[in-house]
C-alpha positions as CSV (number, residue, x, y, z in Angstrom):
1,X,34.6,63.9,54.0
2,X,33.2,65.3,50.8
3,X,32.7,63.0,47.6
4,X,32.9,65.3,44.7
5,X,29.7,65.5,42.2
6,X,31.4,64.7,39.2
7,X,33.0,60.7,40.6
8,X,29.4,60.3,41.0
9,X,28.4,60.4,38.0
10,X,29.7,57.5,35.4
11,X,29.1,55.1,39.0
12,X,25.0,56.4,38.2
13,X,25.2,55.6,34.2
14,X,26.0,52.0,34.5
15,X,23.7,51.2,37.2
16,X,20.8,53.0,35.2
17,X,21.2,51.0,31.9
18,X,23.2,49.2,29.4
19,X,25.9,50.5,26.9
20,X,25.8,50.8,23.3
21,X,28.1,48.2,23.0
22,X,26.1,45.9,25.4
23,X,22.6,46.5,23.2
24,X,24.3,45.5,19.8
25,X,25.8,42.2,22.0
26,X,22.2,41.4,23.0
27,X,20.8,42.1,19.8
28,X,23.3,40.0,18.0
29,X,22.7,37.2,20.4
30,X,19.5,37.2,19.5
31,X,19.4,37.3,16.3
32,X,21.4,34.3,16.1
33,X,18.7,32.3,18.5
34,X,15.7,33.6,16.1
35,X,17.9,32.1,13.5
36,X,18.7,28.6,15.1
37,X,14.7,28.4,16.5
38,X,13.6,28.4,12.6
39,X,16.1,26.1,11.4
40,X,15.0,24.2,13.8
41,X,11.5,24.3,13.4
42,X,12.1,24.3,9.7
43,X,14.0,20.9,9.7
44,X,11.1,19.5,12.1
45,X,8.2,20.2,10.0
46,X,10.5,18.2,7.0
47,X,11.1,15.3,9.0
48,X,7.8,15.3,10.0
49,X,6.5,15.6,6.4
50,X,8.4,12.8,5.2
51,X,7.6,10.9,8.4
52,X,4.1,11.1,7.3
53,X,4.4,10.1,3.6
54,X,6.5,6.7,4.6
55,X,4.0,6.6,7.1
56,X,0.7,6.9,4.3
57,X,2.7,4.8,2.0
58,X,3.3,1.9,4.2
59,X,-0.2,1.8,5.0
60,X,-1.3,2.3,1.8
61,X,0.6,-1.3,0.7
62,X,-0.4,-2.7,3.6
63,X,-4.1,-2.1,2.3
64,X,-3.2,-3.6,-1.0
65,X,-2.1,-6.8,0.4
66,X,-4.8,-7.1,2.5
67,X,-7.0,-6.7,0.1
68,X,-5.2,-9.4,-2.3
69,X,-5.1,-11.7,0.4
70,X,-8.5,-11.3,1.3
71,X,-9.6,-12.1,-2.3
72,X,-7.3,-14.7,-3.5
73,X,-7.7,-16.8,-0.1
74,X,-11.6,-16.4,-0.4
75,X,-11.9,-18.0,-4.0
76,X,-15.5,-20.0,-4.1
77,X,-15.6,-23.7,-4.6
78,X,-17.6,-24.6,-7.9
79,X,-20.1,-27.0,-6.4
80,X,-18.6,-29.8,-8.4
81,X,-16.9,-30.5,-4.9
82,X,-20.1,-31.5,-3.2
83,X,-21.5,-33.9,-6.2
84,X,-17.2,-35.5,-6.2
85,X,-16.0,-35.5,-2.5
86,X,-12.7,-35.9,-2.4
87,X,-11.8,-34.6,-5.9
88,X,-9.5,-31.7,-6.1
89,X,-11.3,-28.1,-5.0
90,X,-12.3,-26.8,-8.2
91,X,-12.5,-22.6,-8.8
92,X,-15.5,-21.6,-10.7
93,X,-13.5,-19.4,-12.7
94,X,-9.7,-18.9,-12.7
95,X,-7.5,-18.1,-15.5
96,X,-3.8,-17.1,-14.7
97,X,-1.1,-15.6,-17.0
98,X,2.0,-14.0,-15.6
99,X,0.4,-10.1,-16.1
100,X,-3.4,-10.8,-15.1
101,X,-5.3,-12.9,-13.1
102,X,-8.7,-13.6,-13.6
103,X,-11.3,-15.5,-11.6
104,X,-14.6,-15.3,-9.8
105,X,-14.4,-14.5,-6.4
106,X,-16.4,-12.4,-3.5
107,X,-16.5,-8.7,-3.3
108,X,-17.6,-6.9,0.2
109,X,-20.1,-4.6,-0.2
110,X,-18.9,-2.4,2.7
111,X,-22.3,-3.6,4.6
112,X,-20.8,-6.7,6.2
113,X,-22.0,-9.0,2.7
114,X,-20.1,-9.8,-0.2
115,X,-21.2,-9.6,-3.8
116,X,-20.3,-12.2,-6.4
117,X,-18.0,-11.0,-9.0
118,X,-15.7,-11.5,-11.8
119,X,-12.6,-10.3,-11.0
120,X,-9.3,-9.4,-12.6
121,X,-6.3,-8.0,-11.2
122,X,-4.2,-6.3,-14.2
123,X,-1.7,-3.3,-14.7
124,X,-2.6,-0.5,-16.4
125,X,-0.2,1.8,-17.7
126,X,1.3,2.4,-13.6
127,X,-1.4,1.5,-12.0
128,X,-2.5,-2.1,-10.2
129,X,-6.2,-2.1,-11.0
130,X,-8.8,-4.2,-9.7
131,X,-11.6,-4.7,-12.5
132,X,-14.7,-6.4,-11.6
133,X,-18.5,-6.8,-13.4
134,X,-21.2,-8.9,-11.5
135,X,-20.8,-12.5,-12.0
136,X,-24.2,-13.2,-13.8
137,X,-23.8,-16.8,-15.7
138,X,-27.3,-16.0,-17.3
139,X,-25.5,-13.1,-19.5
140,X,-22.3,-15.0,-20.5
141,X,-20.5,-13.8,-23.3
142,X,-22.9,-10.6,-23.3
143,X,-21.0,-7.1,-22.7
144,X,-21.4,-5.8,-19.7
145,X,-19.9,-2.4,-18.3
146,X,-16.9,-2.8,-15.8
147,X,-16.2,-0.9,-12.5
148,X,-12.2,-0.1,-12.3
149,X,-10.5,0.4,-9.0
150,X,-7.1,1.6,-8.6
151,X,-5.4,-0.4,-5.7
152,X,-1.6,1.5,-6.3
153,X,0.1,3.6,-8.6
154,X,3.8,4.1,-9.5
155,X,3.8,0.9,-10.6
156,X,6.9,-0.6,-13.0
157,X,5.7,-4.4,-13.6
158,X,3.4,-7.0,-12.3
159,X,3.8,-10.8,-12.6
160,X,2.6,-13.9,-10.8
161,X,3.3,-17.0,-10.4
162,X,1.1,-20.0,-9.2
163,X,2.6,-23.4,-7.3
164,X,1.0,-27.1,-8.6
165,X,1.2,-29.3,-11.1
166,X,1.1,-28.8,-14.2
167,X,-0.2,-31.9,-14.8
168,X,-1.8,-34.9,-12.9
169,X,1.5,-37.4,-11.5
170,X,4.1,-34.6,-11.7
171,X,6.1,-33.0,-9.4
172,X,4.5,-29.6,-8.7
173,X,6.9,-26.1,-9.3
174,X,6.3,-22.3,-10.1
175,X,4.6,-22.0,-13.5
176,X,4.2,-18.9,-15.2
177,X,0.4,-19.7,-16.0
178,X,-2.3,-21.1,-14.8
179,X,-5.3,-22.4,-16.4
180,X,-8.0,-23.8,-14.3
181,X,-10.8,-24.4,-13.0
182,X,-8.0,-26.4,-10.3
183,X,-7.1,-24.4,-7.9
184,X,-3.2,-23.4,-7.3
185,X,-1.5,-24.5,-4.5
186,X,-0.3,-21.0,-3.8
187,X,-0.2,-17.8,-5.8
188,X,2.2,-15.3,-5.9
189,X,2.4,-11.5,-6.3
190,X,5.1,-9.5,-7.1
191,X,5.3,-5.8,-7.6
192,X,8.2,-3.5,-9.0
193,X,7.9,0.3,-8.5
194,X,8.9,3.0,-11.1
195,X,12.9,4.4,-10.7
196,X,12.9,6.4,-7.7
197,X,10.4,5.0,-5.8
198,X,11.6,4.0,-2.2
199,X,8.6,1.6,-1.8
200,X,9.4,-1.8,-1.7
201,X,6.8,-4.9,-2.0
202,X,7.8,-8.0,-0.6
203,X,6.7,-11.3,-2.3
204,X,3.2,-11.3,-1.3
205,X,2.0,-15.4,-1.6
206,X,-1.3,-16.6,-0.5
207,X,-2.5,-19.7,-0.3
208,X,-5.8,-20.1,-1.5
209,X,-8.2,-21.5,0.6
210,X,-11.5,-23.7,-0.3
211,X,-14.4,-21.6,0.6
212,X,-18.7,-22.6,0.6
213,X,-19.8,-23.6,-2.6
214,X,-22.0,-21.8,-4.7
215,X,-25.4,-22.0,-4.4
C-alpha cells in the first residue's frame, strides 16, 4: 500500500522541533524562574546583611561589658589595707556621680601587662568614652594630655549607681553617688540608646573585687 507524500509531512515537523507557540511557553517559563532566582538571591543577601550587623553589634556590647567588668572588678587596693588588716578595702582613687565615674585602675597594654592609670568613664555627646592619663602622683594637680577611647556610640544616657552605705551603721541601698576612697559594694551600669536603635543593654553590675596593693 502507498502512503501519500503530503500525510508525511506535518508527522516530520513536529518530530524535528518545537512550535512557535511552544518557544514563547518556554521563554515565558523562564523568564519567570530568572525572576524568582533574583528575588531570591536578593532577599538572601538582606537577611544576610542584617544578620551580620546584629551579629557586629552584639559583639560589639559584648566587648564593652567586658571591658567594664574587667576594669571595675580590677580596682587596686590603696596599701592602707596592708598597714590596717581588717579595715574596709580602700580604692586609691574613686569618685562616683551618677554621669561619670572616676578612679584609678589598671590598663592592659595589649603585651600581657597593665599600665596604671586614671580612668574615667563619661558620655560625650553619643558616645561612652573611656578617658585615661598615666597615674603619676608626682605630677598631681599638673595638666597632663588625655588619651580618649570610644567604647560605643548611639548612645541616649548614661548613669550609675553604686550599692553600700552611705554611712558607717546604716543599712546599705543604691545611691546615686559615690565618694570614696571605700570601695562600693557593687556598681552598676546602665545604658540607653538613641530612638531607633534596636540595641539593648542590660543592667551590667560588677562587683568590685580587692586586687594587690600598690607598690
Amino acid at each position: 500500500m502507498t502512503i501519500p507524500i503530503a500525510s508525511t509531512i506535518p508527522e516530520h515537523r513536529s518530530q524535528g522541533g518545537f512550535t512557535l507557540l511552544e518557544m514563547l511557553v518556554a521563554l515565558t517559563v523562564l523568564g519567570f524562574l530568572v525572576i524568582g532566582l533574583n528575588q531570591g538571591v536578593h532577599t538572601g543577601l538582606g537577611l544576610w546583611n542584617m544578620q551580620a550587623r546584629r551579629t557586629g553589634a552584639v559583639a560589639e556590647l559584648a566587648s564593652t561589658a567586658r571591658v567594664i567588668r574587667m576594669l571595675l572588678t580590677g580596682i587596686p587596693v590603696a596599701p592602707t589595707a596592708v598597714i590596717n588588716p581588717g579595715s574596709p578595702p580602700l580604692a586609691i582613687s574613686l569618685d562616683g556621680t551618677p554621669d561619670r565615674l572616676a578612679f584609678v585602675g589598671d590598663l592592659p597594654t595589649g603585651l600581657g601587662t597593665t599600665r596604671r592609670a586614671d580612668i574615667t568613664l563619661v558620655l560625650q555627646d553619643d558616645r561612652l568614652v573611656l578617658t585615661w592619663t598615666p597615674h603619676r602622683p608626682e605630677l598631681a594637680g599638673a595638666a597632663q594630655a588625655s588619651m580618649d577611647t570610644a567604647l560605643l556610640r548611639g548612645i541616649a544616657s548614661l548613669q550609675f549607681a553604686y550599692f553600700g552605705a552611705p554611712e558607717p551603721g546604716s543599712p546599705p541601698g543604691w545611691l546615686a553617688q559615690w565618694e570614696g576612697p571605700a570601695i562600693p559594694g557593687l556598681i552598676r551600669v546602665r545604658l540607653s540608646f538613641s530612638k531607633g536603635d534596636t540595641r539593648r543593654w542590660p543592667d551590667l553590675i560588677v562587683a568590685p573585687q580587692m586586687a594587690a596593693p600598690e607598690s
